[in-house]
SERO-4910 file (N, C-alpha, C, O; in steps of 0.05 Angstrom, whole numbers):
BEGIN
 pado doro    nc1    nc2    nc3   cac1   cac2   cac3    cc1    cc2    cc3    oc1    oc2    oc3
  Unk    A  -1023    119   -471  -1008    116   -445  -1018    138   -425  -1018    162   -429
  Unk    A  -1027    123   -401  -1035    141   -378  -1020    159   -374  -1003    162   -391
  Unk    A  -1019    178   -351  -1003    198   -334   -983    183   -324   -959    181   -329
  Unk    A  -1002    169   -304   -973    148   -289   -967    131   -294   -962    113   -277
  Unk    A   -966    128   -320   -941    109   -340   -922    127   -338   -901    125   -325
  Unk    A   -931    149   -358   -908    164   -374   -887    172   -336   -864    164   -333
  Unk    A   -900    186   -318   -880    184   -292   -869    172   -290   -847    179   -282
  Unk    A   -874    144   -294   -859    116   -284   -840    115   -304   -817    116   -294
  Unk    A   -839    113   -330   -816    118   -343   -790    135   -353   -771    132   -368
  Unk    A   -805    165   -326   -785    188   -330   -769    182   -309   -744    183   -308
  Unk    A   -789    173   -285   -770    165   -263   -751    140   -267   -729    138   -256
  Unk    A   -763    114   -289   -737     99   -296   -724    107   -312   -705     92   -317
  Unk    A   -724    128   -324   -703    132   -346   -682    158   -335   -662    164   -347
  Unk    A   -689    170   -311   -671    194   -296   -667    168   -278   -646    175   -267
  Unk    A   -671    146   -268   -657    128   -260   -622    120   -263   -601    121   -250
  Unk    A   -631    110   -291   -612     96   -312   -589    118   -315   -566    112   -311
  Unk    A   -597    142   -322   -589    166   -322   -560    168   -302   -536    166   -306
  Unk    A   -580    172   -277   -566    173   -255   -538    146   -248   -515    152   -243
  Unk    A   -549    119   -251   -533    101   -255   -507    110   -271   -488    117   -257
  Unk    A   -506    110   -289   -491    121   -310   -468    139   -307   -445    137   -314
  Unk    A   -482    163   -293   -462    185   -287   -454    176   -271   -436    191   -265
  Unk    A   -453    148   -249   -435    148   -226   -431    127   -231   -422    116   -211
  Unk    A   -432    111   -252   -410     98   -262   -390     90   -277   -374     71   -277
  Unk    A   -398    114   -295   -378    119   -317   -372    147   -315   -348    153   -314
  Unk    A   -390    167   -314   -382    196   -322   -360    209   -293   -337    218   -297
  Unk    A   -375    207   -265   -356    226   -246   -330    201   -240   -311    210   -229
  Unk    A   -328    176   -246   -303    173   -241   -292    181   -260   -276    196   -249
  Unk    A   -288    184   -281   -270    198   -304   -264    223   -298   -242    233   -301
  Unk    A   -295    241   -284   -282    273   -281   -265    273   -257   -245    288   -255
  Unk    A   -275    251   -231   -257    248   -212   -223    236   -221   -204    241   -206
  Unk    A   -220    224   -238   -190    221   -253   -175    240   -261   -151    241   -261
  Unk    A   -194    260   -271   -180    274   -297   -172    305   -269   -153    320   -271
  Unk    A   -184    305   -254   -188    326   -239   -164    312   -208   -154    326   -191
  Unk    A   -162    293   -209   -132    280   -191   -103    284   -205    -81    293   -198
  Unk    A   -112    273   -229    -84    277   -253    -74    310   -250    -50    316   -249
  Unk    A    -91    327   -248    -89    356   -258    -83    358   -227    -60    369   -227
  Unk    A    -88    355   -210    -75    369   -183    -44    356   -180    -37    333   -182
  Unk    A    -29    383   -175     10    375   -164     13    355   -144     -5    348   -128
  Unk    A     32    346   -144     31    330   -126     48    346   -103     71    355   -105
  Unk    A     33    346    -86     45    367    -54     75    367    -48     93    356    -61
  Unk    A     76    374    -36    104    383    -40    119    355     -4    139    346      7
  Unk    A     95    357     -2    100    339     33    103    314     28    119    299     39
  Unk    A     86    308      7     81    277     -6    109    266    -16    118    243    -14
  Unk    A    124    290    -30    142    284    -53    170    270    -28    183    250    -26
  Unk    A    166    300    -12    191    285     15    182    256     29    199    242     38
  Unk    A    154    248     29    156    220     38    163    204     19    177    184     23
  Unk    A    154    212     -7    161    184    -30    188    182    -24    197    160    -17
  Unk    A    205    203    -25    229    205    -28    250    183     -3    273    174     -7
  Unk    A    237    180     17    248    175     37    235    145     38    252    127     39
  Unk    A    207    135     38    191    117     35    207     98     13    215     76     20
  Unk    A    209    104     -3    219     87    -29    242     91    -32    245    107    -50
  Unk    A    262     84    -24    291     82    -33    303     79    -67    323     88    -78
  Unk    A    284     65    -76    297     68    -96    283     91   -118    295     97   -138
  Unk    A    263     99   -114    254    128   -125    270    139   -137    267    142   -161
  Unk    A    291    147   -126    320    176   -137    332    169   -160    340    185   -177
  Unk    A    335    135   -162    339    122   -188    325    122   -205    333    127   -228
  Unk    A    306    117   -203    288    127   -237    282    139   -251    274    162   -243
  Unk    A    279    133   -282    286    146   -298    258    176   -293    237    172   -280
  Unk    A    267    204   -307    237    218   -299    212    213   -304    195    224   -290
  Unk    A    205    192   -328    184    184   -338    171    171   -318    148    177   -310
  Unk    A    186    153   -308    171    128   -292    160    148   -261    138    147   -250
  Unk    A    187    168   -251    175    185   -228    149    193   -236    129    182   -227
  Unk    A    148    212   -251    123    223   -265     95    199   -257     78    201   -239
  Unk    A     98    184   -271     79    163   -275     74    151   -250     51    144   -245
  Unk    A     92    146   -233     90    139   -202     75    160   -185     61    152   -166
  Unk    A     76    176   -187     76    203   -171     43    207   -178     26    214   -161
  Unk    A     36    201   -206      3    199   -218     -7    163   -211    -26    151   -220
  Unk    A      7    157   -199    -10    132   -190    -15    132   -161    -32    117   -151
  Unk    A      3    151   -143      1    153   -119    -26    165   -121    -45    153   -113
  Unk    A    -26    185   -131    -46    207   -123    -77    198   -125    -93    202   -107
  Unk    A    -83    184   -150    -98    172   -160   -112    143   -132   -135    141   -123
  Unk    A    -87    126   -124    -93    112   -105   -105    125    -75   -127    121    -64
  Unk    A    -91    137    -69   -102    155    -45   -124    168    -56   -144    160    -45
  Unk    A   -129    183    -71   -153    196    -73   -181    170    -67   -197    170    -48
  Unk    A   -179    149    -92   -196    130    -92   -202    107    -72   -223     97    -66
  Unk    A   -177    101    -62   -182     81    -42   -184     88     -9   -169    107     -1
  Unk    A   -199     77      8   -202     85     30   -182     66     53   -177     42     55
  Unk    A   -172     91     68   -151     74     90   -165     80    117   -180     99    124
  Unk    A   -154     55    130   -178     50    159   -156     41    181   -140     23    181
  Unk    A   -159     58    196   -143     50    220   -151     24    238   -175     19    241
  Unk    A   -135      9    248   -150     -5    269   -128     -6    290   -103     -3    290
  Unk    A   -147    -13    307   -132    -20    339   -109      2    346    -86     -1    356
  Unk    A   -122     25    337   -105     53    349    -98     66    322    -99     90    315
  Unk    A    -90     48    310    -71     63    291    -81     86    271    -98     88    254
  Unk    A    -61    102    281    -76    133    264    -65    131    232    -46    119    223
  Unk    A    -83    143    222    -83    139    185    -64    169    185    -66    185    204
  Unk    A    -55    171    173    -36    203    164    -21    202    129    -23    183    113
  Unk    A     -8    228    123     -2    224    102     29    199     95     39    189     75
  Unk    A     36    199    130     59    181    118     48    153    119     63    137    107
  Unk    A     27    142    131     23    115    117     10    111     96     16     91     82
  Unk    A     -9    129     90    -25    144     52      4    134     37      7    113     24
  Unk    A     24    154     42     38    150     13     58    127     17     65    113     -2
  Unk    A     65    125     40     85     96     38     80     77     26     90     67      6
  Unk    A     49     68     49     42     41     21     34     46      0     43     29    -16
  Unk    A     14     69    -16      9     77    -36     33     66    -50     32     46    -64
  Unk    A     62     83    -47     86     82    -66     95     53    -75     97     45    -99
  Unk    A    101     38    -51    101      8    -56     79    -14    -70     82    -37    -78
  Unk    A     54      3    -70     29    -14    -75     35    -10   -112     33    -27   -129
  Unk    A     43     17   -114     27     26   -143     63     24   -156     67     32   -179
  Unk    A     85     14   -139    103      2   -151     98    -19   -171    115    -22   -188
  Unk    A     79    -31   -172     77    -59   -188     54    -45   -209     39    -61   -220
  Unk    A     52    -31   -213     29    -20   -233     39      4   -255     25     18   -270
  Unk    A     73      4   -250     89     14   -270     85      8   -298     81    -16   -302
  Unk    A     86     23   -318     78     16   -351     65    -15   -350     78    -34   -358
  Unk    A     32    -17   -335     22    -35   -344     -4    -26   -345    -15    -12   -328
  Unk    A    -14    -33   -366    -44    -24   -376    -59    -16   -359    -71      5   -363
  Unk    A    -64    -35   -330    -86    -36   -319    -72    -10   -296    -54    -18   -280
  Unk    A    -78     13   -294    -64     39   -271    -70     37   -248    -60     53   -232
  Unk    A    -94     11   -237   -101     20   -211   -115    -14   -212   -123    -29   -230
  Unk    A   -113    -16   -176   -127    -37   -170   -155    -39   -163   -165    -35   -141
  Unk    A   -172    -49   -194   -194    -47   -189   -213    -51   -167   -228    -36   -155
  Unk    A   -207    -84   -167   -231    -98   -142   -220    -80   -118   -240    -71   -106
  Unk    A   -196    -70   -107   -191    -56    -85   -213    -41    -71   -233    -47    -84
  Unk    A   -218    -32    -59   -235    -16    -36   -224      3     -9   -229     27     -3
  Unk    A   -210    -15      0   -202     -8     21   -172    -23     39   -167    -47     36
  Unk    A   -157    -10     55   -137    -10     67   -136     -9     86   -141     12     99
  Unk    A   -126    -39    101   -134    -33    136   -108    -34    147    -92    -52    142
  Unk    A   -102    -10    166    -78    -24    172    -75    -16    200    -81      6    210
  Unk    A    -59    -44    215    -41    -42    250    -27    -33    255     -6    -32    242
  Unk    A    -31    -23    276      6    -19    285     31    -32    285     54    -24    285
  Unk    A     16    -63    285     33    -92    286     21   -112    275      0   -109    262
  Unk    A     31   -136    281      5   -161    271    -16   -154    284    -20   -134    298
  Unk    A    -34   -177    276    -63   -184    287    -57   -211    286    -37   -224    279
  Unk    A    -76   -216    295    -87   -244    296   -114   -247    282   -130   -229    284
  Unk    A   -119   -269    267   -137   -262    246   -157   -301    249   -140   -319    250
  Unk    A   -183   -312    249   -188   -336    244   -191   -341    214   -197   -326    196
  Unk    A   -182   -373    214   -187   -375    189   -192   -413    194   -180   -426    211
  Unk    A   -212   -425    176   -222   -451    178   -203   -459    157   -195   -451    135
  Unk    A   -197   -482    174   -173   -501    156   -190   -528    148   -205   -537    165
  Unk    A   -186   -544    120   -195   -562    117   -181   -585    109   -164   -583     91
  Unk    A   -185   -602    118   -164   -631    114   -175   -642     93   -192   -630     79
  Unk    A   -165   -675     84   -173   -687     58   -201   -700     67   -209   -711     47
  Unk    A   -218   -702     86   -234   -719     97   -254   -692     94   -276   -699    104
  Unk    A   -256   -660     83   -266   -642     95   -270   -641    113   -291   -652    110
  Unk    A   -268   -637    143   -271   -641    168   -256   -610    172   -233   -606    165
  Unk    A   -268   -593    182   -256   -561    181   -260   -558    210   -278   -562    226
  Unk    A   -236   -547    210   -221   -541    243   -220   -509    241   -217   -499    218
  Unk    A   -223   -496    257   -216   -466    268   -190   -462    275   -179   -478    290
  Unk    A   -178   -445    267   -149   -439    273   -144   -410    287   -159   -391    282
  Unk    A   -124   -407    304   -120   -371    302    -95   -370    290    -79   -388    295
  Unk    A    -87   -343    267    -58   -345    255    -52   -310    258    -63   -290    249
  Unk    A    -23   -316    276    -20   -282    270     -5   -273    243     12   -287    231
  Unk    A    -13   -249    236      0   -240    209      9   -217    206      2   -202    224
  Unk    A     28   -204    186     30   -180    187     18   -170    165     22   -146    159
  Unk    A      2   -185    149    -10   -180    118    -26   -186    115    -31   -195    137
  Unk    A    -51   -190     98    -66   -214     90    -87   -185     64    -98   -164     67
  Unk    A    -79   -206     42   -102   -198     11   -125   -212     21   -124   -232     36
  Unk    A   -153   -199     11   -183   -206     16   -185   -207    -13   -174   -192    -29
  Unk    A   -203   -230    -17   -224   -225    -52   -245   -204    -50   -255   -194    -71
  Unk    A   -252   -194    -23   -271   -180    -27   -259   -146    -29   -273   -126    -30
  Unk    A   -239   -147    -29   -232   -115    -40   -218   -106    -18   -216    -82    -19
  Unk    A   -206   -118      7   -186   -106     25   -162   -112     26   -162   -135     17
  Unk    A   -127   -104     35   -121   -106     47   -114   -102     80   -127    -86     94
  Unk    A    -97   -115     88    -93   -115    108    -55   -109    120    -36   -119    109
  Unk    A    -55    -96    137    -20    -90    128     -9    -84    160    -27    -72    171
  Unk    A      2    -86    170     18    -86    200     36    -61    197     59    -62    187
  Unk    A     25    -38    205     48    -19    198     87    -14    208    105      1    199
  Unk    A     85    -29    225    109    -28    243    137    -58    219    161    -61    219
  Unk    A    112    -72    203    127    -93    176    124    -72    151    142    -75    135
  Unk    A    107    -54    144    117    -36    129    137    -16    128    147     -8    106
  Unk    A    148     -4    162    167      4    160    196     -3    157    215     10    148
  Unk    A    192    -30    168    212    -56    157    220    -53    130    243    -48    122
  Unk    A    196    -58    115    206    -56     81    211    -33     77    225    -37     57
  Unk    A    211     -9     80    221     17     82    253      9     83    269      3     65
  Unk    A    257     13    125    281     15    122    307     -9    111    330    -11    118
  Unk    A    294    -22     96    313    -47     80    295    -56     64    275    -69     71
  Unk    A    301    -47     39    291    -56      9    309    -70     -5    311    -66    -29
  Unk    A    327    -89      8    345   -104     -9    352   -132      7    370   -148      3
  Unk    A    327   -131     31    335   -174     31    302   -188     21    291   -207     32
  Unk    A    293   -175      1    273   -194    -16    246   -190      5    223   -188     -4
  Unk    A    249   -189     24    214   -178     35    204   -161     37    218   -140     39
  Unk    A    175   -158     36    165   -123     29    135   -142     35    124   -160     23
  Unk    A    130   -130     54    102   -138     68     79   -128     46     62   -143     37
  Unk    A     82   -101     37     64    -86     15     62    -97    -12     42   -102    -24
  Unk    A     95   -104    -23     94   -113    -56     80   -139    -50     66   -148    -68
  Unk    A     81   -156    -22     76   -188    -35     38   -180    -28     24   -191    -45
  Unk    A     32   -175    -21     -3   -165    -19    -16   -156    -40    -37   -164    -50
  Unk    A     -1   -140    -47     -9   -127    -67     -7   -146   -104    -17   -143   -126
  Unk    A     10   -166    -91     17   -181   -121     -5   -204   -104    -10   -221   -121
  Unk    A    -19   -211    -80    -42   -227    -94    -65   -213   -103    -82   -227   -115
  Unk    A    -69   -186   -100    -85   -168   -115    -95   -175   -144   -115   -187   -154
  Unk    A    -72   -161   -155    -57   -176   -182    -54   -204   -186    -43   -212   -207
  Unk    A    -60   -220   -171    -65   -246   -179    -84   -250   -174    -87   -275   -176
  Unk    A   -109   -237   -165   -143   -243   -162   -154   -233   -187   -177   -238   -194
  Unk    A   -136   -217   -201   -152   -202   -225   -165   -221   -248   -185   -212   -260
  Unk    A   -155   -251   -255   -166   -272   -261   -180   -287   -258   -185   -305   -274
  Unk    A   -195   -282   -229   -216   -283   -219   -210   -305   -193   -226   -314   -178
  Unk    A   -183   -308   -195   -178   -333   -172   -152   -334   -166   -134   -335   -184
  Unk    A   -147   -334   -143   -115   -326   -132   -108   -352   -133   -120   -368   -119
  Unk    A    -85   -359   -150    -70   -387   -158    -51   -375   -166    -36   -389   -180
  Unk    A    -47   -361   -165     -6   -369   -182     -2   -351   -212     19   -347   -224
  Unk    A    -26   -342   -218    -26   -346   -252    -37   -321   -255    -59   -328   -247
  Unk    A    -40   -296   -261    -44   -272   -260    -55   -272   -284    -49   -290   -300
  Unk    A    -78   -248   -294    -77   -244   -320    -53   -234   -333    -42   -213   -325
  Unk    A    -41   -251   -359    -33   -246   -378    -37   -230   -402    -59   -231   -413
  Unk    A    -17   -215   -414    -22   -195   -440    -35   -216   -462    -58   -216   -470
  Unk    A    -16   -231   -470    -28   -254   -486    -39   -284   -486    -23   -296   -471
  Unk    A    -50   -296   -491    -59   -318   -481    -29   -341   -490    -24   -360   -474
  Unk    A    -16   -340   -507      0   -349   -521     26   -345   -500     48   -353   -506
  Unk    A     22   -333   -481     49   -329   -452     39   -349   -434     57   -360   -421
  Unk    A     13   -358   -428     12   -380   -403     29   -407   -408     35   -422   -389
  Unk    A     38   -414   -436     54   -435   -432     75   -437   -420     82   -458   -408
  Unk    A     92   -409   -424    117   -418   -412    118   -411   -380    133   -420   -362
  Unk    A     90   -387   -378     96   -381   -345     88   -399   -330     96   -400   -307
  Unk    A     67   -418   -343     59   -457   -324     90   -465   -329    104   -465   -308
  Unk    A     99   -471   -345    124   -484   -343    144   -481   -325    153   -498   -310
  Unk    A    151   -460   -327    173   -440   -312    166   -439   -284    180   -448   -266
  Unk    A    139   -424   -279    137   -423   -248    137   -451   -239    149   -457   -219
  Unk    A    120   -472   -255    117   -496   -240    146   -511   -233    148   -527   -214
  Unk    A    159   -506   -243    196   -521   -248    201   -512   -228    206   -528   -210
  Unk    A    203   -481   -223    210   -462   -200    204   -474   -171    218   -484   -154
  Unk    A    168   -469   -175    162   -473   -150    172   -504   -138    180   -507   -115
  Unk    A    169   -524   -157    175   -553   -145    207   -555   -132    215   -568   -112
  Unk    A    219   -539   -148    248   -535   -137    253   -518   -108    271   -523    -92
  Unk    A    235   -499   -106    231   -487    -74    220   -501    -60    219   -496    -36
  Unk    A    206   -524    -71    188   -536    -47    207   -563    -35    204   -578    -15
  Unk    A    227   -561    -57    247   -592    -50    264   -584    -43    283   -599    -40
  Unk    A    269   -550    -33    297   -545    -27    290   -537      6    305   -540     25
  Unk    A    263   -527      6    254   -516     34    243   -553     49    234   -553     72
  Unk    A    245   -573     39    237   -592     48    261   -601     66    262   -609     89
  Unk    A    283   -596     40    314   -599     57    325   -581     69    349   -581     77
  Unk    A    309   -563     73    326   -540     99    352   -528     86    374   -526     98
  Unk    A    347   -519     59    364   -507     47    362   -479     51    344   -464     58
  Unk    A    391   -475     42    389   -432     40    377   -435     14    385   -448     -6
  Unk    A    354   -421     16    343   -402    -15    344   -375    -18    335   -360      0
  Unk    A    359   -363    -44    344   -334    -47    313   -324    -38    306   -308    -21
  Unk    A    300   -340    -54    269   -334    -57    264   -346    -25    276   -366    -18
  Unk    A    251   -336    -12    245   -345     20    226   -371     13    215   -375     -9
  Unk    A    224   -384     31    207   -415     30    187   -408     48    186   -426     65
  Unk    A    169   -387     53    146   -385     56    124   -390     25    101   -396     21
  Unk    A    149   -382      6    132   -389    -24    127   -417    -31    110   -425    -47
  Unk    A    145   -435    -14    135   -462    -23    110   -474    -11    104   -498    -11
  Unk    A     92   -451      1     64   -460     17     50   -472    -10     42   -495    -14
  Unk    A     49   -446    -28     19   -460    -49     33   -437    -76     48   -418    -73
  Unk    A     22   -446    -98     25   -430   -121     21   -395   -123     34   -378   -135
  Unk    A     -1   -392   -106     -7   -369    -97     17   -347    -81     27   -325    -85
  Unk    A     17   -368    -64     45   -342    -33     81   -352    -55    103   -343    -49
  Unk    A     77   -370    -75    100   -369    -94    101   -332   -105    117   -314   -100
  Unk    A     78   -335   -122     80   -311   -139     81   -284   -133     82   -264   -147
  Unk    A     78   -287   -101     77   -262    -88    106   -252    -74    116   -231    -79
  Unk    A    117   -276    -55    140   -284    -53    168   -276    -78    188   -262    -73
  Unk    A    163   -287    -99    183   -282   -116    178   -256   -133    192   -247   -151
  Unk    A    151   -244   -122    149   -217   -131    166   -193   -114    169   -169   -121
  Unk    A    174   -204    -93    181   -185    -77    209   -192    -72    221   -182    -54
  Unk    A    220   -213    -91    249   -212    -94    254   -203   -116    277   -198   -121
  Unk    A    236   -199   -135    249   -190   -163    243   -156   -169    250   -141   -187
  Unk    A    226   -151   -142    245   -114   -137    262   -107   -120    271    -84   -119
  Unk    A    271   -132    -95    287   -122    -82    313   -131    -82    335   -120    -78
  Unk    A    303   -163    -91    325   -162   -105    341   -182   -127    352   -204   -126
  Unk    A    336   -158   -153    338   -166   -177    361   -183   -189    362   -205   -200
  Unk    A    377   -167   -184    410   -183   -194    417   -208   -180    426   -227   -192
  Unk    A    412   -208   -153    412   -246   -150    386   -263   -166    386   -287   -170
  Unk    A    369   -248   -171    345   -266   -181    351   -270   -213    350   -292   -223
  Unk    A    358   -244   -228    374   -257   -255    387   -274   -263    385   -288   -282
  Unk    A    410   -270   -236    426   -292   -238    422   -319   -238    431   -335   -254
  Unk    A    403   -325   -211    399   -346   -202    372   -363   -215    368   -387   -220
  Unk    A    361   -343   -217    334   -365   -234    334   -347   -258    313   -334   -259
  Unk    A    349   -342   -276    338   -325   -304    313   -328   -319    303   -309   -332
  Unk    A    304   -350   -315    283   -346   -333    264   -337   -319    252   -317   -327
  Unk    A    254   -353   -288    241   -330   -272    230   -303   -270    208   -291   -267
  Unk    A    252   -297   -272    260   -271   -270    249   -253   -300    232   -236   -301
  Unk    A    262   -263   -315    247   -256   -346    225   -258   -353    218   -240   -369
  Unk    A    206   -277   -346    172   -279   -337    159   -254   -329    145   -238   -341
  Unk    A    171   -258   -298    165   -227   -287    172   -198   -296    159   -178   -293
  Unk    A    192   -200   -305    207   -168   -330    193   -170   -339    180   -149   -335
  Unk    A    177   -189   -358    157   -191   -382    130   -180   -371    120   -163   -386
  Unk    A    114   -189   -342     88   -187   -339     91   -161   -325     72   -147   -332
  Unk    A    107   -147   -306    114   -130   -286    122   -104   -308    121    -81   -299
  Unk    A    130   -110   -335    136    -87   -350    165    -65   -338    169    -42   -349
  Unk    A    184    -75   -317    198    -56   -318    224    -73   -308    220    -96   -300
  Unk    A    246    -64   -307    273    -85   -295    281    -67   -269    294    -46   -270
  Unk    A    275    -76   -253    288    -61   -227    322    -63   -229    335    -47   -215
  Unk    A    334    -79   -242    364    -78   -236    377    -46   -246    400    -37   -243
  Unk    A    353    -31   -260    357     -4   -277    364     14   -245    384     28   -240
  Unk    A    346      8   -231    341     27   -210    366     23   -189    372     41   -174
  Unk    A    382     -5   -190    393    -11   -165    436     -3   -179    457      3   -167
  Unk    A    428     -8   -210    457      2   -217    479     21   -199    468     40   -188
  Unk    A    495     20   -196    511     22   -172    527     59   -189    533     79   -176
  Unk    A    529     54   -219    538     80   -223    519     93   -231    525    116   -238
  Unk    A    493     85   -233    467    102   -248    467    130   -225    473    130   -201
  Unk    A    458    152   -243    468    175   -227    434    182   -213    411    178   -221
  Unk    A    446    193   -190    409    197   -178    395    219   -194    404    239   -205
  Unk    A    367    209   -191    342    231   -212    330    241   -183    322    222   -171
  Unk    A    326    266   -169    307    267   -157    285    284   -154    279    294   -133
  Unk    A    269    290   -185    252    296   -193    226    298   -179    206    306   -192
***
């Protein structure tokens, strides 16, 4: 073997090298070195105020919240648009609400994520609509939200402070975004999230599908629903929708659809009705 072989293979092999350490080795030291920093003392007064129901939980789950905040802000990038200044109280607001749904479940962080864009208010956003004939029309739709497959959200900050100051009539601009997140992790936003076991999609097709057909026949008749009837669009804005009634609010959702509700206890790993108990004494750790 020549000279400039053997080069060519030091340079591909400090290549591979290189690869490596930045994709397995410094995010681990960048983890382990987020975990080990306190969490500020400025941060702790926004969670506190940001998340209402924080003071209720038990210390474990604070703990564990408080290392998923840190972890999210460190890793993910937030992007102002159309004025809006990035600071630590929109960092940890949505952080707190985002990394609400990532309580005792395996996966600590949202992978495909990237980045966080957020308004002062809606936007207006295009999107091509297609009929049964394919024939695709251009639309404009304003929003205060919108999940990307390609690793963004998108968030209206003036509807985040909304879910702030009232965390108990079932909307939360942040939890339902963030649960199609969590429903892309399967590789396709439908309704159906990855599952712990494969042996659970039977009853959650069953259950949600019963569910959803019943919101879609109740919002047809201009009925009062718990669950809002923006969920009866598609299987998708269902699971996001009734994600953001079953933390805000739990005890009519037990009641009213139990098994629902038990699905989600099951995949979500924690019971919010713990947090909302009326004599549970406050933690504010």
């Amino acid at each position: 073997m020549d000279l400039k072989s053997i080069i060519i293979l030091i340079v591909l092999w400090l290549l591979v090298v290189a690869v490596a350490v930045a994709l397995f080795v410094y995010p681990r030291y960048r983890r382990k070195k987020t975990d080990a920093t306190p969490f500020p003392a400025p941060w702790l007064q926004i969670l506190r105020r940001s998340l209402p129901i924080y003071k209720t939980m038990w210390p474990d789950q604070q703990r564990e919240l408080r290392q998923l905040i840190k972890r999210f802000v460190d890793h993910k990038q937030f992007v102002g648009c159309a004025g809006q200044v990035i600071d630590d109280e929109v960092r940890i607001t949505i952080a707190a609400h985002a990394c609400l749904l990532l309580l005792n479940r395996p996966s600590h962080e949202y992978q495909d994520l990237r980045a966080v864009l957020v308004y002062p208010s809606g936007f207006r956003v295009q999107h091509d609509k297609h009929d049964e004939f394919g024939l695709v029309t251009k639309g404009e739709h304003f929003l205060i939200g919108e999940s990307w497959s390609n690793g963004k959200v998108i968030l209206a900050w003036d509807s985040v402070q909304q879910s702030v100051h009232n965390f108990a009539d079932g909307q939360n601009v942040v939890l339902h975004e963030f649960a199609h997140q969590l429903d892309h992790e399967s590789g396709i936003t439908n309704g159906a999230p990855l599952l712990y076991n494969k042996g659970a999609y039977g009853d959650w097709a069953r259950i949600f599908s019963a569910e959803f057909l019943h919101l879609q026949h109740a919002s047809a008749a201009h009925q009062q629903t718990l669950i809002d009837a923006y969920g009866a669009s598609n299987p998708a804005e269902f699971f996001a929708v009734v994600t953001e009634t079953f933390y805000e609010r739990p005890h009519d959702m037990a009641a009213q659809h139990a098994q629902l509700f038990d699905e989600l206890k099951s995949y979500y790993r924690v019971d919010p009705r713990e947090w909302q108990a009326a004599n549970k004494p406050a933690r504010t750790h």
